[in-house]
ZAKEMAR-192727 format. One line per 4 residues: for each residue x, y, z of C-alpha. Coordinates in steps of 0.02 Angstrom, whole numbers, always signed. Example, Ala and Ser with C-alpha at 12.3 -4.5 7.8 and 13.67 -1.06 7.14 Angstrom:
+615/-225/+390 | +684/-53/+357
! end
This chain:
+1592/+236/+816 | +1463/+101/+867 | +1410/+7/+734 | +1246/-75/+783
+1139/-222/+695 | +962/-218/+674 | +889/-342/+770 | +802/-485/+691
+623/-538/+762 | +587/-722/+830 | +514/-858/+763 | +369/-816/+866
+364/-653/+777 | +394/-699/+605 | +223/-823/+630 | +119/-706/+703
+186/-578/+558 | +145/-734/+431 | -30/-787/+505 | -89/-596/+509
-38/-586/+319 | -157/-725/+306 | -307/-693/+390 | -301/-523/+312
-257/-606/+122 | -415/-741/+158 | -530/-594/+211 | -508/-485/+59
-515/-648/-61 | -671/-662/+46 | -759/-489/+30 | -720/-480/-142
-796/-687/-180 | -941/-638/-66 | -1016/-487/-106 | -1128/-433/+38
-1083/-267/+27 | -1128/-112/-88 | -968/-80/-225 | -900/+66/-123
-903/-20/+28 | -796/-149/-28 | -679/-49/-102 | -675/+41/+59
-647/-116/+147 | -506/-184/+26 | -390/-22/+67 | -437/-24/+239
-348/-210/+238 | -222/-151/+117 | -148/-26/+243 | -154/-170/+378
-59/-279/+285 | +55/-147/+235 | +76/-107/+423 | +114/-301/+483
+248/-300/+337 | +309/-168/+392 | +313/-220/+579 | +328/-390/+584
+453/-450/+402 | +551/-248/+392 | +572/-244/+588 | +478/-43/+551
+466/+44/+716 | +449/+217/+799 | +599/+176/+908 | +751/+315/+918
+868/+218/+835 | +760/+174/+699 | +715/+314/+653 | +814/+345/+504
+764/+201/+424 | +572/+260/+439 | +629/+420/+377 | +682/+329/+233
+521/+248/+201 | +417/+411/+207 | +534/+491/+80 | +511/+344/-36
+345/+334/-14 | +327/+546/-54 | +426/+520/-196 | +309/+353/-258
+156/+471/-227 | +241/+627/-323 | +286/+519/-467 | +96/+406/-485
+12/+559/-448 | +108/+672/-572 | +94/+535/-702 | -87/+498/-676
-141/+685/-681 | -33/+726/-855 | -140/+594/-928 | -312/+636/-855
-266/+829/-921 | -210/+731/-1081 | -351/+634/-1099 | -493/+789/-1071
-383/+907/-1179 | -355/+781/-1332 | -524/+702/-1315 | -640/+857/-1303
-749/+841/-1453 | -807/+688/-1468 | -773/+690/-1654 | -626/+650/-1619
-657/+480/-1510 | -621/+349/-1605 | -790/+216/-1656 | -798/+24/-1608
! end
């Protein structure tokens, strides 16, 4: 049985990984300081450089690829990730059905 070790990047890697982080922290510090945008869009934006991040972490720090004998590691990921989104999705729609059930009449909200 071969027991292989996940290779480790370079140093070259590990700064490119660290200055992407970066430029990608700076500009959402930046859309959100400078508003130039309407609300939406900068929400938009935000994710958009959310998932980026997520994917140089991924690639760059977690060594994530699509190769074949990394595979199972990725497969791992995606399950974690489906169970995450079960579990915050789940919880957040008990209380949204919670909230418009308990808080139908608005008698019942509370004043102040």
């Amino acid at each position: 049985m071969e027991t292989g070790h996940a290779d480790h990047g370079t140093l070259k890697s590990y700064l490119t990984g660290f200055a992407l982080a970066v430029v990608l922290t700076v500009a959402a510090f930046f859309v959100v300081m400078h508003p130039a945008m309407p609300r939406t869009a900068i929400i938009a934006v935000i994710l958009a450089l959310a998932v980026v991040q997520i994917l140089v972490h991924l690639t760059y720090f977690l060594h994530m690829s699509l190769r074949r004998d990394n595979r199972w590691n990725l497969l791992s990921l995606v399950f974690t990730v489906l169970i995450l989104a079960l579990i915050v999705g789940g919880s957040l729609w008990i209380m949204h059905n919670m909230i418009t059930t308990l808080m139908a009449s608005p008698s019942v909200m509370p004043h102040g």
